[in-house]
C-alpha positions as CSV (number, residue, x, y, z in Angstrom):
1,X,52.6,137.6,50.6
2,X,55.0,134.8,50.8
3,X,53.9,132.2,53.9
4,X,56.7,130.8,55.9
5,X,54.9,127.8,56.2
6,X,53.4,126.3,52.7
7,X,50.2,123.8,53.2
8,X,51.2,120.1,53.4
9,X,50.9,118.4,50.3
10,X,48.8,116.0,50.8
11,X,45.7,119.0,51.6
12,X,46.9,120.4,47.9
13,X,46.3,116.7,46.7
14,X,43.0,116.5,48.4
15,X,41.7,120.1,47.1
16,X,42.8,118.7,43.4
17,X,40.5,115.5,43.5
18,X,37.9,117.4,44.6
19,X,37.6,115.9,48.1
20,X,35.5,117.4,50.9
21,X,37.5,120.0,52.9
22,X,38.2,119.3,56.0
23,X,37.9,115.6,56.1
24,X,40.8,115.4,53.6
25,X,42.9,111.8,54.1
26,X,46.5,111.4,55.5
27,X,46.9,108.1,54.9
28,X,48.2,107.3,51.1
29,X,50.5,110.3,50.8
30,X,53.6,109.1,49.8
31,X,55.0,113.4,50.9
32,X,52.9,114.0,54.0
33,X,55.7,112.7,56.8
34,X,57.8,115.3,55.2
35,X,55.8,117.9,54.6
36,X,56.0,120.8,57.4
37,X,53.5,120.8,60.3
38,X,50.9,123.4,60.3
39,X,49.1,124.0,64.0
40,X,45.8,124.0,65.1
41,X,44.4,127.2,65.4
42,X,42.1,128.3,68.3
43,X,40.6,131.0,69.1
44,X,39.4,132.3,71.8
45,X,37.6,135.7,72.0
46,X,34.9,137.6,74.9
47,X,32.3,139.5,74.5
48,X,32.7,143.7,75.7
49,X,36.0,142.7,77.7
50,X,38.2,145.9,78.4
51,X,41.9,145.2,78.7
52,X,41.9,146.4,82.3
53,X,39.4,143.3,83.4
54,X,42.8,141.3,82.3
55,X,43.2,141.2,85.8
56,X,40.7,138.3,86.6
57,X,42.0,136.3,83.8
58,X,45.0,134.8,85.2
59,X,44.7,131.7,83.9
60,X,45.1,133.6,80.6
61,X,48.1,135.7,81.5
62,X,49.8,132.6,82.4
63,X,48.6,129.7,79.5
64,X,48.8,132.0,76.9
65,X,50.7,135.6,77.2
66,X,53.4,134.0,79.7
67,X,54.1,131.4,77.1
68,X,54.0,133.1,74.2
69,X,53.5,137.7,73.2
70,X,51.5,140.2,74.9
71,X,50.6,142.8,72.2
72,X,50.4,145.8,74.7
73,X,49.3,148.6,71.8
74,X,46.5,146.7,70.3
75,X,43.3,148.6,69.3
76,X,39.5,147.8,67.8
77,X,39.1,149.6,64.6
78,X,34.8,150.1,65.5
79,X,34.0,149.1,69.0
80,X,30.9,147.3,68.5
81,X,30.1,143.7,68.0
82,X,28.8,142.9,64.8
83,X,31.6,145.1,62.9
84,X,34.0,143.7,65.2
85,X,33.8,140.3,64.5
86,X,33.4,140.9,60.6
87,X,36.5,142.5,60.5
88,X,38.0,139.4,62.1
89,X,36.4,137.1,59.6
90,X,37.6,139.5,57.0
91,X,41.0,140.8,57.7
92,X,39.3,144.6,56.2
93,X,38.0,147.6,58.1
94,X,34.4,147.9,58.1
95,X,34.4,150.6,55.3
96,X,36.1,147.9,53.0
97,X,33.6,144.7,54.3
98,X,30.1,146.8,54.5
99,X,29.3,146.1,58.0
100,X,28.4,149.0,59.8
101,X,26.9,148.5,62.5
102,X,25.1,145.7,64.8
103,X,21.4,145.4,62.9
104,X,20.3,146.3,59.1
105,X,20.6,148.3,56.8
106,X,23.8,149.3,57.9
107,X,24.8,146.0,59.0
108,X,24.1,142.4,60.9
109,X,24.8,139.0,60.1
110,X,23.0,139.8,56.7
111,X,25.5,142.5,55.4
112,X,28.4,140.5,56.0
113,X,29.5,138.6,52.1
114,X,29.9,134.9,54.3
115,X,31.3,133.5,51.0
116,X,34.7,134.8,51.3
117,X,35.7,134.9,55.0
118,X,38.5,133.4,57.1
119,X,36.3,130.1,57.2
120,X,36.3,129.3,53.9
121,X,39.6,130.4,53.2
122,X,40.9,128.1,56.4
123,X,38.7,125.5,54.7
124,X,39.8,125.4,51.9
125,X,43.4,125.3,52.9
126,X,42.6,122.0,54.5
127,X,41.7,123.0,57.9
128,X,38.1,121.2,59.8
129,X,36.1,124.6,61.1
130,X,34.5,124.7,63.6
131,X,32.0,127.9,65.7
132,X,30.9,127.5,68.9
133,X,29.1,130.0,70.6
134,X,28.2,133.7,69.4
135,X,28.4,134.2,65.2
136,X,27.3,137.8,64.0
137,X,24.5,139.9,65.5
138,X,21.4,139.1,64.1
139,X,22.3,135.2,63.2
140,X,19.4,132.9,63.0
141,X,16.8,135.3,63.5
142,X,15.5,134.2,59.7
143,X,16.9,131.5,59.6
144,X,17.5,129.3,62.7
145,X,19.1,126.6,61.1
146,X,21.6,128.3,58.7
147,X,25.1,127.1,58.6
148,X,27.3,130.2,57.0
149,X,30.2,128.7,53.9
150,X,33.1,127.5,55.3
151,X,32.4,125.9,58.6
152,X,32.9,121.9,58.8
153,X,30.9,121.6,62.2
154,X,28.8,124.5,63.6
155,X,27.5,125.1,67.3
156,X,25.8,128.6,66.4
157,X,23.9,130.4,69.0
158,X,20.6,131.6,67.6
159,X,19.8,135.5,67.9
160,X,18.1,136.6,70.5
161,X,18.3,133.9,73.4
162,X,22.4,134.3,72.6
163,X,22.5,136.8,75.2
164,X,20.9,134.7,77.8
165,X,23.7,132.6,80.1
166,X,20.5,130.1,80.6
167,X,17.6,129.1,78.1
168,X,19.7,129.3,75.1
169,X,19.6,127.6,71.8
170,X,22.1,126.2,69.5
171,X,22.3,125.7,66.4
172,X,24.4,122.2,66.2
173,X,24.2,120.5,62.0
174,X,20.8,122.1,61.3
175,X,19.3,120.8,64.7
176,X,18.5,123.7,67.6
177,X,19.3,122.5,71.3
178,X,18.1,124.5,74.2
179,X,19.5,124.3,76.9
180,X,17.9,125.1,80.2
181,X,15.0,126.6,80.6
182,X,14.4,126.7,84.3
183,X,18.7,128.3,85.2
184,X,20.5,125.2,86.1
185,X,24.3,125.5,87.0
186,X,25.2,122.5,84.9
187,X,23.5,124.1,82.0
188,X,25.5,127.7,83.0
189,X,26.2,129.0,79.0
190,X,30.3,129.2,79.7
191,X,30.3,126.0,81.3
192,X,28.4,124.6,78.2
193,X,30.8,126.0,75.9
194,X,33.6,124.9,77.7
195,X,32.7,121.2,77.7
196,X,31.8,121.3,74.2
197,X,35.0,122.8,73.0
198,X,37.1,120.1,75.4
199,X,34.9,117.2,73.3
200,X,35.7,118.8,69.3
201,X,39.6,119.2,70.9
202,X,39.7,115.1,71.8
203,X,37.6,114.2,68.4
204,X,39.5,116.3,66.6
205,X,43.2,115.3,67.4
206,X,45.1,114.1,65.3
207,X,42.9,114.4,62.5
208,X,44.4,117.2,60.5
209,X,44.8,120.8,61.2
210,X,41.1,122.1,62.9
211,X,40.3,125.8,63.2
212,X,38.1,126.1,66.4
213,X,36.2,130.1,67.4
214,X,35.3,129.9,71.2
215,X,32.9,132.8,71.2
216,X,32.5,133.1,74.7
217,X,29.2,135.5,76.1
218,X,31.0,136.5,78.9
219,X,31.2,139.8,80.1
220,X,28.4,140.8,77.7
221,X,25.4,141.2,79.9
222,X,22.6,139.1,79.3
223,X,19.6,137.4,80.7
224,X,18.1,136.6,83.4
225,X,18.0,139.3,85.9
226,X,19.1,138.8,89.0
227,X,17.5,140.2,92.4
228,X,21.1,142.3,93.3
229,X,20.5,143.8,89.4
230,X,20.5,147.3,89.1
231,X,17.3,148.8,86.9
232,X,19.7,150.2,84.7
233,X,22.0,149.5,82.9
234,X,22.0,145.5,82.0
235,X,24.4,143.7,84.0
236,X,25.8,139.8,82.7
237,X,25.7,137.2,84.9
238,X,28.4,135.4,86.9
239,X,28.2,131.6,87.0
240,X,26.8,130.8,90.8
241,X,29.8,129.5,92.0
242,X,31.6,133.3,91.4
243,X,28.4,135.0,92.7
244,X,29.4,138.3,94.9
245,X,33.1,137.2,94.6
246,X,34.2,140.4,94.6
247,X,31.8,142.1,96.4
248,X,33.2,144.8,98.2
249,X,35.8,145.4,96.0
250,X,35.4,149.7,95.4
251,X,35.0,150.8,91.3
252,X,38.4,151.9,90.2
253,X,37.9,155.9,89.9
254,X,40.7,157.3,87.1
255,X,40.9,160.2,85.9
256,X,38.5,160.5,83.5
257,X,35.8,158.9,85.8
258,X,32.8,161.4,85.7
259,X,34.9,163.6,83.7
260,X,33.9,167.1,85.7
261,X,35.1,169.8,82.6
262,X,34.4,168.4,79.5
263,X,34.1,171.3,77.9
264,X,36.8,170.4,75.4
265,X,34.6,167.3,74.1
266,X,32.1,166.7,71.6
267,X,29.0,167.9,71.7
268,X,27.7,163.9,72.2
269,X,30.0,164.0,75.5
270,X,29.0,167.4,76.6
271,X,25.1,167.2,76.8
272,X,26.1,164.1,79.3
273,X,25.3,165.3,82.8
274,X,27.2,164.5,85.6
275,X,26.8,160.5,87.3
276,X,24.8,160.9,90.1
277,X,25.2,158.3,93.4
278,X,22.2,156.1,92.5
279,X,24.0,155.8,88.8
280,X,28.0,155.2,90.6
281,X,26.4,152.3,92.5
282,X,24.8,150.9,89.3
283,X,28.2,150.9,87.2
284,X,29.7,149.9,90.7
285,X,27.3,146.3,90.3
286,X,27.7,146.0,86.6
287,X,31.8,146.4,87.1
288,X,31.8,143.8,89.9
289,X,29.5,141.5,88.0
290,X,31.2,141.8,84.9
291,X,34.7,141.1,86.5
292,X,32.9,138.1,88.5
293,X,31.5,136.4,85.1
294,X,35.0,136.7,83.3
295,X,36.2,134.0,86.1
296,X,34.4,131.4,84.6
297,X,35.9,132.3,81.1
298,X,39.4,132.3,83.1
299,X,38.9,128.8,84.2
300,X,37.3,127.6,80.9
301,X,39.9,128.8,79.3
302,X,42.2,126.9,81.2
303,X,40.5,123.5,81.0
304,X,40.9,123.5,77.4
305,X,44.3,124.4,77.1
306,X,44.5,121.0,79.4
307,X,42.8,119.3,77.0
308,X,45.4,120.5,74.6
309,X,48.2,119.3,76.5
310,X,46.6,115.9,77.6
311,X,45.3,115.3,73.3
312,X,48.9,116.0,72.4
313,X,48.2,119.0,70.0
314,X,49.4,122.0,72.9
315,X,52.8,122.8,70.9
316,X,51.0,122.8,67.8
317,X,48.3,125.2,68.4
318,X,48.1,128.4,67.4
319,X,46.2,130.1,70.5
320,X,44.6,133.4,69.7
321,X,42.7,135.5,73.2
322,X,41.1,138.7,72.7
323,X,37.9,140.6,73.1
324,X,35.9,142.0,70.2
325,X,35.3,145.8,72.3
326,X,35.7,147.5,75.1
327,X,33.4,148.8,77.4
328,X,32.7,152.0,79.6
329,X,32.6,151.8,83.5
330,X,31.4,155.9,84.0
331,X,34.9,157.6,82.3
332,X,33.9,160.5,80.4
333,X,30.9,160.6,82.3
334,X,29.4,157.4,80.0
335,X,28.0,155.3,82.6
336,X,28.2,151.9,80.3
337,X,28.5,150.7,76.4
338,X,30.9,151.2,73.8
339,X,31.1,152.6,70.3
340,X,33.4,155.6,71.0
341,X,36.5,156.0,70.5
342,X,38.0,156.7,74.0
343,X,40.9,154.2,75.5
344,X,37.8,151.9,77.3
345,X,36.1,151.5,74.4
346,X,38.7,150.5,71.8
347,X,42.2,149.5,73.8
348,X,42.0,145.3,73.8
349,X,43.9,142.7,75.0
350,X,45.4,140.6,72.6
351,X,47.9,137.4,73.8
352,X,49.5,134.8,71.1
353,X,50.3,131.7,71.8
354,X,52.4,128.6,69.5
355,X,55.0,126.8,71.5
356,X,55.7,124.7,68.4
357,X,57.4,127.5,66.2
358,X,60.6,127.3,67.8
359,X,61.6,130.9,66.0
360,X,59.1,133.0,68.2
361,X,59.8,133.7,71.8
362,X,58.1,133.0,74.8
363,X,56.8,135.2,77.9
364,X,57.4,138.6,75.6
365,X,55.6,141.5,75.6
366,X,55.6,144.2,71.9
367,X,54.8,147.7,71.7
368,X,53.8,147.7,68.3
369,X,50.5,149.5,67.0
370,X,47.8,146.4,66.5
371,X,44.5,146.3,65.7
372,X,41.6,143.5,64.8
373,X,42.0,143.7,61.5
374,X,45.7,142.2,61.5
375,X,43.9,138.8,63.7
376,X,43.1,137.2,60.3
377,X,46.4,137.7,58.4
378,X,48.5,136.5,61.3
379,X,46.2,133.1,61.3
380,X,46.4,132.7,57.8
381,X,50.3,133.2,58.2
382,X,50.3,130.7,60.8
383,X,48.4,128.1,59.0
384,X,50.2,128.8,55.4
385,X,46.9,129.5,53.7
386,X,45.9,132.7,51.2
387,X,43.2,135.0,51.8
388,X,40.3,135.4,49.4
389,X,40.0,139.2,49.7
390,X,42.0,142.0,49.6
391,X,43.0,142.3,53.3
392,X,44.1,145.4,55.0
393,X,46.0,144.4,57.7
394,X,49.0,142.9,58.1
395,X,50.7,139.3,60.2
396,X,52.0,139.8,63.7
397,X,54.0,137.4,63.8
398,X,57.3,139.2,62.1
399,X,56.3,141.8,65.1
400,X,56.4,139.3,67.9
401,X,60.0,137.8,66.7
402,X,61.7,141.1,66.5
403,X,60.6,143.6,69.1
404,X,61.9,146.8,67.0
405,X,60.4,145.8,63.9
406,X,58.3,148.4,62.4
407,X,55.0,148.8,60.3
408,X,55.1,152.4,60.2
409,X,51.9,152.5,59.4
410,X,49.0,154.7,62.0
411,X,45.6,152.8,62.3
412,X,41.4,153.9,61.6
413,X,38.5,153.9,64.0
414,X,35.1,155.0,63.5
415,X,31.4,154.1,64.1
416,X,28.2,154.0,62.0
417,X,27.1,156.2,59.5
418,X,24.6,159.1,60.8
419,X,24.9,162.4,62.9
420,X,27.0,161.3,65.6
421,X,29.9,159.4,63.0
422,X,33.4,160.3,63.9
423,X,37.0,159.1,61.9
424,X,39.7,158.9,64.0
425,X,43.5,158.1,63.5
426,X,45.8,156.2,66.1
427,X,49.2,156.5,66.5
428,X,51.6,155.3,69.3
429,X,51.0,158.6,70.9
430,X,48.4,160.7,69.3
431,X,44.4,159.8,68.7
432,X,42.5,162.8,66.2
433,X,39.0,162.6,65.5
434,X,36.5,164.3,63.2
435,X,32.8,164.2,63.4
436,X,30.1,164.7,61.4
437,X,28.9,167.5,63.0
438,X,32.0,169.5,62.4
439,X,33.5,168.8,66.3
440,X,37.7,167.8,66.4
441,X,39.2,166.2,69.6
442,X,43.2,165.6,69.4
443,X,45.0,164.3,72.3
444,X,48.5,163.7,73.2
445,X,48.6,160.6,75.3
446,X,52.2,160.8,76.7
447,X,50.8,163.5,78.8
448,X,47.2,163.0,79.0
449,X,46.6,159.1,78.8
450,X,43.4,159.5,80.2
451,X,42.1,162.0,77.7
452,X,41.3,164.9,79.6
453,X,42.3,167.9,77.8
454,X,41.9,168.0,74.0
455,X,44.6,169.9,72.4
456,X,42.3,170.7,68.9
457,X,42.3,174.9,69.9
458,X,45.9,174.6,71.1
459,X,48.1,176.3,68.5
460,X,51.3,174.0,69.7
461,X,49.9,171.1,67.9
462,X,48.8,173.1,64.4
463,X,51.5,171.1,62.5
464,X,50.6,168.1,64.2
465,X,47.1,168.3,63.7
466,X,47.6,169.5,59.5
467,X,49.8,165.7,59.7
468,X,47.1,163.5,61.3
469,X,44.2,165.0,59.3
470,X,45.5,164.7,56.0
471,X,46.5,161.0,57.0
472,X,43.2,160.4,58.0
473,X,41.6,161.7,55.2
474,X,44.0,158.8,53.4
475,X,42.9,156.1,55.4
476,X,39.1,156.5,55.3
477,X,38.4,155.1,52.0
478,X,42.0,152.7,52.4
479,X,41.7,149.5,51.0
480,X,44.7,147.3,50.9
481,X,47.9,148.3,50.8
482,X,46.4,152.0,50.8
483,X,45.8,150.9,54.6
484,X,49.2,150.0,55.3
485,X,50.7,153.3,54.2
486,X,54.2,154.0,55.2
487,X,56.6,157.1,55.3
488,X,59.3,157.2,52.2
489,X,62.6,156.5,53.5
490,X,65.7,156.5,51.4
491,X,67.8,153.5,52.6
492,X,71.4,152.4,51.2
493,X,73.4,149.5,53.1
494,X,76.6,148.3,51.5
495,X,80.4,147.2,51.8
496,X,82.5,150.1,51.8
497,X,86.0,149.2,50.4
498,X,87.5,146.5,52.6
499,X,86.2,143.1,54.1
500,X,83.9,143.5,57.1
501,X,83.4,147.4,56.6
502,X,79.5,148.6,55.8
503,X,78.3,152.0,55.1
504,X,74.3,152.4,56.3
505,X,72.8,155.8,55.6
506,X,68.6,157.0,55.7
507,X,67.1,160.2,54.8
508,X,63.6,160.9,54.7
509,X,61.5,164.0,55.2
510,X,61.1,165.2,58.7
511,X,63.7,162.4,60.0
512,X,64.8,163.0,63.9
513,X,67.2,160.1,64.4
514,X,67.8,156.5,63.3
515,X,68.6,153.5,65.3
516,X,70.7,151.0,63.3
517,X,70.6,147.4,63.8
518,X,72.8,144.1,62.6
519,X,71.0,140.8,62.8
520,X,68.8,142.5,65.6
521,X,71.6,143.3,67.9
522,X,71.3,147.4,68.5
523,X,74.8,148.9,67.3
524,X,73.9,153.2,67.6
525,X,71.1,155.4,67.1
526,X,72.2,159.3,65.5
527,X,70.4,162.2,65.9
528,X,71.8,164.3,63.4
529,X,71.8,164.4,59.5
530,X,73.5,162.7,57.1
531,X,72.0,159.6,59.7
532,X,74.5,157.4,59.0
533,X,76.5,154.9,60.1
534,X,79.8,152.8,59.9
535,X,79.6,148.9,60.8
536,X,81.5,146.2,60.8
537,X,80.6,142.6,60.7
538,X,82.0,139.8,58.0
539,X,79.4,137.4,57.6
540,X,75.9,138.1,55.8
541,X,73.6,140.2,57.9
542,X,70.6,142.1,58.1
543,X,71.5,145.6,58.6
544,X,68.1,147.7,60.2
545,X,67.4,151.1,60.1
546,X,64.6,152.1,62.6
547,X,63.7,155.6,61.7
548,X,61.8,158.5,63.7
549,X,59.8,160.6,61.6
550,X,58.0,164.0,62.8
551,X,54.6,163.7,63.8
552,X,54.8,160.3,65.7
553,X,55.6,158.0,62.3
554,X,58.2,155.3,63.2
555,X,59.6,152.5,60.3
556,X,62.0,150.4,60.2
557,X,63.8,149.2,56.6
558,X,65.8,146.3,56.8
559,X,68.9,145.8,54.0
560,X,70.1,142.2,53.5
561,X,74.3,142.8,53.1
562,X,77.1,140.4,52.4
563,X,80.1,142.1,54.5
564,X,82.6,139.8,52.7
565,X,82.6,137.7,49.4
């Protein structure tokens, strides 16, 4: 894939010489002043955060969606953490990378291939790496003092006292810090992080591109246990200063809260018994608790995004915030966790920010389908550098430039191996599942966006369902381009005869209308065949057909035409 931004020559000059990445030298390059620029790229990511506990994160809203895209249809491809995170380091879906779960043999920090991940690849570009904060599940447990390939300066924490917001170790160069013992707010685990991250921001500037993951603990629950704790289930803990913030605030009750007829679901779902009162008030702390420990993210968050701005490198920083899964809050009667493949569980928030790249807007919001496995490629767009693996998703940032650009491609979710596995497809509007255990769940989300009602026994939706599952059966063993899979269309855009006159026409199978475009400006959409249409322009333009395919596919082709010689 070509980059829009190539690596600086001097870093190419460096890599030649053999020099040691990310401590490559500016000085003595007779090409580096004009060379382009290539950001900084942070990123910051939470631990279990749904997209609904956006609301607490204001701070983030503002620094980083407000100034740069909202991706409002972004999605986890296997809501748990370990698989989660590989797939970030990897750009693949966990059938493609081998991690399959949080601990061996299925997966853990040991099944992931550390050789050939973003780090390195970032590394090797040119870029200083640098972790802070949560790596892989697992990490350290054999090995305390492991620093994975690819990282220039590491600040691991070590498995298990990484899910304790006091008494935690890092790894920091091969030497293990713990930090507070007896709970101490100064040594509160976010706080930590955040203070750390601010000091590698000011060392760093200046220096050459750095790569910086802010793995934050937050809203994962953790250690210790605190006397307004509920027995069950394990609830974070807020930093003291948020402590019973929102107490009072009720649980939000949709829909799907408690689910009373789900009859329609898997058998998984419908061995569940209904929530009782004692286990309502439980998700009712956990929710509040949750919400009250994301605070401190929020303002972390914001203090080094000052840091940033006062260090000079804000423009030129690539900002990445998102959450590695969702979580359940009682919907569908599961009182907490993740791992399935309902809206909670795999629907994340995912806000860009580079105010440097003067070709990307600010304060935008896109509806395109997402996932995790697009977060590498978009960096690796970003920063001008090459992947080492086949990836299989693709760069957002064509997305976020041109708001009816489409992949047309639908996206995979599933879960471990074992009884309760399930593969799923997502598409803007539909989600179908199929588990091991023969069960089928299909749901049409512009009328049910709380997933009420599976539609698999419903006859209406035969044709649909024969679509989705033949797809699916596609994209569970995708690699690649396999993964990025979209519909045939037949696409002709050329002068007709005199100066300024163009003739655009599509056909595909199943077409409902098309919606043609000239250098992004919206001209008509038709509805019937032959879908065509007349334009006129007399300059060079890109001439767009977005097309609507049966069974919720959407593409757009774009045609590069010279109206006049």
């Amino acid at each position: 894939m070509q980059r829009r931004q190539a690596p600086v020559i001097a870093a190419m000059l460096a890599l030649a010489v053999g020099l040691v990445v990310g401590e490559r030298e500016h000085a003595g390059s007779a090409h580096a002043a004009s060379a382009p620029q290539r950001p900084n790229v942070l990123v910051l990511e939470t631990d279990d955060q749904t997209l609904a506990e956006m609301e607490v994160l204001p701070n983030v809203r503002r620094l980083i969606g407000d100034q740069g895209v909202t991706f409002d249809n972004n999605f986890d491809s296997f809501s748990l953490c370990c698989p989660s995170r590989a797939t970030f380091l990897t750009g693949q879906y966990s059938h493609n990378n081998g991690v399959r779960g949080n601990a061996p043999p299925q997966g853990g920090y040991q099944a992931l291939d550390k050789s050939n991940t973003l780090a390195v690849w970032l590394q090797r570009g040119g870029y200083y790496t640098v972790h802070l904060g949560k790596f892989l599940n697992g990490y350290g447990q054999s090995n305390p003092t492991e620093i994975p390939a690819g990282w220039s300066e590491w600040h691991g924490a070590v498995d298990p006292t990484t899910y304790r917001y006091y008494n935690y170790t890092l790894n920091e160069g091969r030497t293990l810090h713990t930090f507070c013992a007896t709970p101490q707010p100064s040594c509160y685990q976010t706080d930590v992080y955040r203070d750390k991250a601010n000091e590698i921001i000011r060392r760093r500037a200046a220096q050459g591109p750095f790569f910086l993951w802010v793995t934050f603990l937050g809203n994962h629950s953790g250690a210790p246990r605190e006397p307004d704790d509920p027995p069950q289930p394990g609830t974070p803990v807020p930093a003291p200063r948020h402590h019973d913030a929102l107490k009072g605030t009720p649980l939000p009750q949709p829909p799907s809260f408690n689910e009373a007829d789900v009859s329609d679901k898997p058998r998984a779902i419908r061995q569940r018994p209904l929530l009782n009162a004692r286990q309502v008030a439980a998700i009712q702390e956990n929710w509040q608790q949750r919400r009250e420990t994301l605070m401190s993210v929020d303002e972390a968050i914001a203090s080094i995004v000052d840091t940033l701005r006062q260090a000079g490198e804000l423009d030129n920083t690539f900002i990445l915030f998102t959450s590695d899964n969702g979580f359940f809050h009682g919907e569908h009667r599961v009182s907490n966790g993740k791992v399935l493949w309902y809206e909670p569980s795999i629907h994340l928030p995912l806000l860009l920010r580079w105010t440097g790249n003067t070709s990307l807007p600010r304060g935008v919001h896109r509806s395109q389908l997402t996932m995790n496995v697009d977060d590498a490629e978009t960096i690796l767009d970003a920063a001008g550098v090459r992947a080492g693996r086949t990836v299989d998703g693709v760069s957002l940032l064509p997305f976020w430039r041109d708001r009816s650009k489409e992949a047309g491609r639908d996206l995979l979710i599933d879960n471990s191996p074992g009884p309760g596995h399930f593969d799923g497809i997502r598409t803007l509007h539909y989600k179908y599942a199929e588990y091991a255990n023969g069960d089928r769940e299909l749901y049409d989300l512009r009328k049910d966006p709380d997933e009420l009602q599976s539609q698999q026994a419903n006859p209406a939706y035969d044709a649909l369902r024969a679509s989705l599952a033949a797809r699916l059966h596609n994209l569970v063993s995708c690699a690649g381009a396999a993964c990025r899979a979209r519909p045939a269309v037949r696409y002709t855009a050329a002068r007709q005869g005199r100066c300024g006159v163009v003739t655009a026409t599509a056909s595909a199978r199943g077409m409902q209308n098309v919606t043609f475009y000239v250098d992004g400006r919206r001209v008509l959409t038709d509805y019937r065949a032959p879908f065509r249409a007349r334009l006129r322009f007399k300059k060079r333009a890109v001439v767009r057909a977005r097309v609507v395919l049966a069974f919720d596919r959407l593409v757009s082709v774009d045609r590069v035409v010279r109206a006049c010689r």
